[in-house]
N, CA, C and O of each residue as an XYZ file, in Angstrom:
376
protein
N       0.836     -1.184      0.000
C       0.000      0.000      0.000
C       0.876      1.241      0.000
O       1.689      1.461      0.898
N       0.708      1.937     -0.902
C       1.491      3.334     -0.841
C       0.934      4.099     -0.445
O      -0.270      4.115     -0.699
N       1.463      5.040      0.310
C       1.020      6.372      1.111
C       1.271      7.869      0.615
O       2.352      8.411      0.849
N       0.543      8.338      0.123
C       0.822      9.866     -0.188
C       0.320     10.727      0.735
O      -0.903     10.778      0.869
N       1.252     11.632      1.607
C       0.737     12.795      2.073
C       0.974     13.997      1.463
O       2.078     14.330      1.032
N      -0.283     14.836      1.395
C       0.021     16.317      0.464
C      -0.218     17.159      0.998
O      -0.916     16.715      1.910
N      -0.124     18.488      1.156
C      -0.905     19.908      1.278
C      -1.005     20.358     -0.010
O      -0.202     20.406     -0.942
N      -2.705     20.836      0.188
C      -3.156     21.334     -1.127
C      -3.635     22.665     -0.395
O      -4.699     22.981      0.138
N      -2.392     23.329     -0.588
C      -3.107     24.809      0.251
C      -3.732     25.496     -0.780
O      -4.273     26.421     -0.174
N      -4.014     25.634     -2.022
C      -4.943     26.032     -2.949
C      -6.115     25.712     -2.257
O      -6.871     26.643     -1.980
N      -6.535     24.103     -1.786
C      -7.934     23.851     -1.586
C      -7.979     24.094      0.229
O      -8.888     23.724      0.973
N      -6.979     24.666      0.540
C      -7.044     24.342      2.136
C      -7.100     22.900      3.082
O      -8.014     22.752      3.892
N      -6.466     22.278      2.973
C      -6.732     20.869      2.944
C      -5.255     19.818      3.009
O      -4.467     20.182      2.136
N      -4.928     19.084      3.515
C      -3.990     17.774      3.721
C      -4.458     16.905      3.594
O      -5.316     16.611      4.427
N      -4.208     16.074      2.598
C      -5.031     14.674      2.271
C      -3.975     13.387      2.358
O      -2.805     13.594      2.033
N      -4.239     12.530      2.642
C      -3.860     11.438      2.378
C      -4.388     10.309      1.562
O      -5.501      9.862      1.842
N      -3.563      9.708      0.388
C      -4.145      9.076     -0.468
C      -3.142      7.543     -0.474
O      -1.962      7.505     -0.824
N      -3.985      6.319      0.019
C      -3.512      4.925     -0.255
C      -3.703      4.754     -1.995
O      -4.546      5.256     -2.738
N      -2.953      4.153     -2.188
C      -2.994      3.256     -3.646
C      -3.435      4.626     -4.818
O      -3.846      4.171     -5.885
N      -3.407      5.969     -4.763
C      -3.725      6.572     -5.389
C      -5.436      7.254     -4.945
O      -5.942      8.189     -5.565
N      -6.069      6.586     -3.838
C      -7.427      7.158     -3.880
C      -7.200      7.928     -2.253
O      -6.491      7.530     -1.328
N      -7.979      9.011     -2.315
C      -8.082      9.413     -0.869
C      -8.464      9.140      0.222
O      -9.541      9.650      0.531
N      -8.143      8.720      0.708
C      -8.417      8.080      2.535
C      -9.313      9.119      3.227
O     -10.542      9.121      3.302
N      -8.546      9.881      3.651
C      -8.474     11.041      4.395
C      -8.159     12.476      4.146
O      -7.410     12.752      3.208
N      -8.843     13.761      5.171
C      -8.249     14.998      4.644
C      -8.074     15.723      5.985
O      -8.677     15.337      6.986
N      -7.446     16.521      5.994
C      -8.026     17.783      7.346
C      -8.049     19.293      6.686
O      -7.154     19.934      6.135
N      -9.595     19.646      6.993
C      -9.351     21.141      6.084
C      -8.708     21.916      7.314
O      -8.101     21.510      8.305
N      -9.056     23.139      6.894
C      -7.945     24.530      7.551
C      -8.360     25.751      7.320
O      -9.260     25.789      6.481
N      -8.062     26.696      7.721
C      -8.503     28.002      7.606
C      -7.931     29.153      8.497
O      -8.310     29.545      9.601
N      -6.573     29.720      7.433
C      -5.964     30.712      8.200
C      -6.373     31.964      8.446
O      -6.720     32.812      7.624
N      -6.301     32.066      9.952
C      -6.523     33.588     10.306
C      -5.021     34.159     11.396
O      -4.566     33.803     12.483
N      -4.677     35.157     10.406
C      -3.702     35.886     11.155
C      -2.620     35.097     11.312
O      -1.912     34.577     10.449
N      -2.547     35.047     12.587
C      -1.080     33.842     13.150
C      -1.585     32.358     13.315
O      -0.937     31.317     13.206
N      -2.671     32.510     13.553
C      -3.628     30.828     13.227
C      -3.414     30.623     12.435
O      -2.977     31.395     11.581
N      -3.727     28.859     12.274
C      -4.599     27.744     11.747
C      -5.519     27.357     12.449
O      -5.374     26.950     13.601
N      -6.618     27.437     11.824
C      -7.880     26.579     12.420
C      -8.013     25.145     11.987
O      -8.629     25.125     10.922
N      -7.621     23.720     12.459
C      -8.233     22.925     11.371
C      -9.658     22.460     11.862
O      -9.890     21.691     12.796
N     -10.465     23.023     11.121
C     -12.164     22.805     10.639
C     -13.023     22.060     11.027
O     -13.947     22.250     11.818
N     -12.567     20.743     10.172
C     -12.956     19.700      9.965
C     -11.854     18.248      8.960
O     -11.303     18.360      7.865
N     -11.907     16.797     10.083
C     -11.118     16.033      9.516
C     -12.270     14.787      8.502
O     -13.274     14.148      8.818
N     -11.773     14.866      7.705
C     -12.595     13.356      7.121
C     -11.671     12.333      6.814
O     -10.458     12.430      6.631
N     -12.814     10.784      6.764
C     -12.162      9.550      6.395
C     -13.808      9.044      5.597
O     -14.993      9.275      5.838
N     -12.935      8.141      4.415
C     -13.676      7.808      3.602
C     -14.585      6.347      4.811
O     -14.123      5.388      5.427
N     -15.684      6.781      4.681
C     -16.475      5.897      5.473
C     -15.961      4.068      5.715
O     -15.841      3.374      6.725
N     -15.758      3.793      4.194
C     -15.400      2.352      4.175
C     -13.606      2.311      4.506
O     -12.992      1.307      4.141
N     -13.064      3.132      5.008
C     -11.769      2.910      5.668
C     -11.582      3.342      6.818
O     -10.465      3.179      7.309
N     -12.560      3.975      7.534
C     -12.387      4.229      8.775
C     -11.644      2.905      9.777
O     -11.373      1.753      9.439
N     -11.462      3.585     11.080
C     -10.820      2.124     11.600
C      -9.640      2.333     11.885
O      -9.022      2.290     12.948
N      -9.346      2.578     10.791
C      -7.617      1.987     10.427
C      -6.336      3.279     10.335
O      -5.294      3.270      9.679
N      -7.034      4.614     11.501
C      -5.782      4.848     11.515
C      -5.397      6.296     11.165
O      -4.642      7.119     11.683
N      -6.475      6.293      9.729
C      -6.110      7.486      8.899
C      -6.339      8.781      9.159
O      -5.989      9.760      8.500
N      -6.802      8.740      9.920
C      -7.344     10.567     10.493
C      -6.054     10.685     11.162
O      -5.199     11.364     10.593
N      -5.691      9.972     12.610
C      -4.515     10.276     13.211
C      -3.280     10.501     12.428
O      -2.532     11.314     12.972
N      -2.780      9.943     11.135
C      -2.043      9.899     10.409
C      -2.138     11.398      9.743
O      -1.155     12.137      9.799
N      -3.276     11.794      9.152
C      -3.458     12.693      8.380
C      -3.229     14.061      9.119
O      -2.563     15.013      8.711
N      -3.871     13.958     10.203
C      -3.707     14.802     10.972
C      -2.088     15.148     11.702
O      -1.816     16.339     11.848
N      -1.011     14.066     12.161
C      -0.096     14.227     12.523
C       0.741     14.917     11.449
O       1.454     15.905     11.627
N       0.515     14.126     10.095
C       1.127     14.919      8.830
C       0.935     16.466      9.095
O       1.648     17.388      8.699
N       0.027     16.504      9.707
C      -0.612     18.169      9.047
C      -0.336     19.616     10.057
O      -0.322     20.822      9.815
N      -0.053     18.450     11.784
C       0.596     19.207     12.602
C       2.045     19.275     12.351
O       2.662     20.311     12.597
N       2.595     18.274     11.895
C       4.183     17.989     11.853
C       4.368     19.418     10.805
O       5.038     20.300     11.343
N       3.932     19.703      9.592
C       3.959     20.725      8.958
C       3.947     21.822      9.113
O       4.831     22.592      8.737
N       2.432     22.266      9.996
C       2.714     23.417     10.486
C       3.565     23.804     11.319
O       3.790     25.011     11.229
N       4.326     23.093     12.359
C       5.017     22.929     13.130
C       6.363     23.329     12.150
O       7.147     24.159     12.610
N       6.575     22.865     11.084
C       8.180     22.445     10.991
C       8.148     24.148      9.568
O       9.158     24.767      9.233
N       7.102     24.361      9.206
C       7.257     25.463      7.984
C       6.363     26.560      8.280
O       6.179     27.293      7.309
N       5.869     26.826      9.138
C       5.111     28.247      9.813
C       5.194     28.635     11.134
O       5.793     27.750     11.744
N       4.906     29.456     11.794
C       4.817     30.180     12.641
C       3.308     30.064     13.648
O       3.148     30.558     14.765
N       2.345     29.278     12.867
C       1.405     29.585     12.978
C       0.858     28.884     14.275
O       1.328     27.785     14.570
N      -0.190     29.505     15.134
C      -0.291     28.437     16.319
C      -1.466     28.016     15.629
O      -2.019     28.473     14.629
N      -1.907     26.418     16.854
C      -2.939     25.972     16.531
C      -4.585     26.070     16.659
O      -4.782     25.502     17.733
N      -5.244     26.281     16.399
C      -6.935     26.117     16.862
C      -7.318     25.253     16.501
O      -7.722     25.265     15.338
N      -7.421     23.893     17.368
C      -8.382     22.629     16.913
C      -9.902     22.664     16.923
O     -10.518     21.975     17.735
N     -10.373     23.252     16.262
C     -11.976     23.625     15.855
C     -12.940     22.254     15.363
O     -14.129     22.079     15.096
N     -11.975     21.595     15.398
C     -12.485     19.784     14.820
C     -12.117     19.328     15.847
O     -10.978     19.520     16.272
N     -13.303     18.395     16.659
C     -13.398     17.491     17.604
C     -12.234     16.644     17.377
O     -11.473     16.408     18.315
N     -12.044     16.205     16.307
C     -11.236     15.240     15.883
C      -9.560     15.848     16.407
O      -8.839     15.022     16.967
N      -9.231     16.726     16.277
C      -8.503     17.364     16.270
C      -7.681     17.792     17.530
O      -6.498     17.895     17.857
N      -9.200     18.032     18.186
C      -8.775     18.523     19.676
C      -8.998     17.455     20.411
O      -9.120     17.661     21.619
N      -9.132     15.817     19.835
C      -9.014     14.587     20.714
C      -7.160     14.562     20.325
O      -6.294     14.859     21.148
N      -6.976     14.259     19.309
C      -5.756     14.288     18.898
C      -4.599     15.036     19.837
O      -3.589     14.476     20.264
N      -4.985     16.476     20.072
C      -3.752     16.986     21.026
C      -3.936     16.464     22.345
O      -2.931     16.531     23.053
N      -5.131     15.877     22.947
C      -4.787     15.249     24.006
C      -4.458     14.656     24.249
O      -4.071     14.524     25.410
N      -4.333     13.743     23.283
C      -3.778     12.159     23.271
C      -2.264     12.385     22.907
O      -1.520     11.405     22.871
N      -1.815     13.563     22.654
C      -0.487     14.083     22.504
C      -0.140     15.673     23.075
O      -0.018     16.670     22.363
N      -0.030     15.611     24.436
C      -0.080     16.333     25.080
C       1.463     17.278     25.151
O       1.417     18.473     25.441
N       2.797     16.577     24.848
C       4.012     16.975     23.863
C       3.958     17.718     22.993
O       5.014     17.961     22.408
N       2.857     18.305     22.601
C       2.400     19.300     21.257
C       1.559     20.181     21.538
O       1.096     20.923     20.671
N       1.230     20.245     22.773
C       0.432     22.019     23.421
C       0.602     22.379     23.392
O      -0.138     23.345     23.574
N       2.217     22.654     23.047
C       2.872     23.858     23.126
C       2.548     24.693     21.452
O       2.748     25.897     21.298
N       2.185     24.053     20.668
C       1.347     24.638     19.258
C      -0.077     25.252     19.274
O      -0.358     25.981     18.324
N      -0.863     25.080     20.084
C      -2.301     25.544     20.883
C      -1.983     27.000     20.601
O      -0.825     27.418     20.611
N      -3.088     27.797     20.338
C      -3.284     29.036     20.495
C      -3.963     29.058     22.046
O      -4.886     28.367     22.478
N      -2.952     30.388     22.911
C      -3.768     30.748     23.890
C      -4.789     31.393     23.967
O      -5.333     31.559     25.059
């Protein structure tokens, strides 16, 4: 199974695509020194397995490593994610 992770900051969005089809995405929406991410999806028949956390770590590891920007987890999904990685609060907008 091959793994593609992308940012499509045209569409606002980090997707991850197995075998060429999309798994997963996390949209986004910059304001100012933020990122908001939105909302995460997984293609219904692959849930389970992984791909949101994946997609999502891609998408913090990024902002983290090429912006400035802090975080706003505005997606449930999102803001389960930093708890479960509590090593990365330090990206949280106060």
């Amino acid at each position: 199974m091959a793994r593609e992770f992308s940012h499509e900051a045209d569409r606002h969005r980090y997707t991850l695509r197995v075998d060429g089809a999309m798994v997963s995405a996390v949209d986004y929406v910059v304001n100012d020194d933020t990122i908001s991410f939105t909302h995460t999806f997984t293609d219904p028949k692959k849930r389970g397995q992984g791909y949101a956390g994946e997609i999502v770590t891609f998408a913090v590891d990024d902002v983290e490593n090429t912006t400035s920007y802090r975080v706003v987890p505005m997606c449930w999904y999102v803001g389960q994610w930093f708890d479960k990685h509590p090593e990365r609060a330090a990206l949280l907008s106060r």
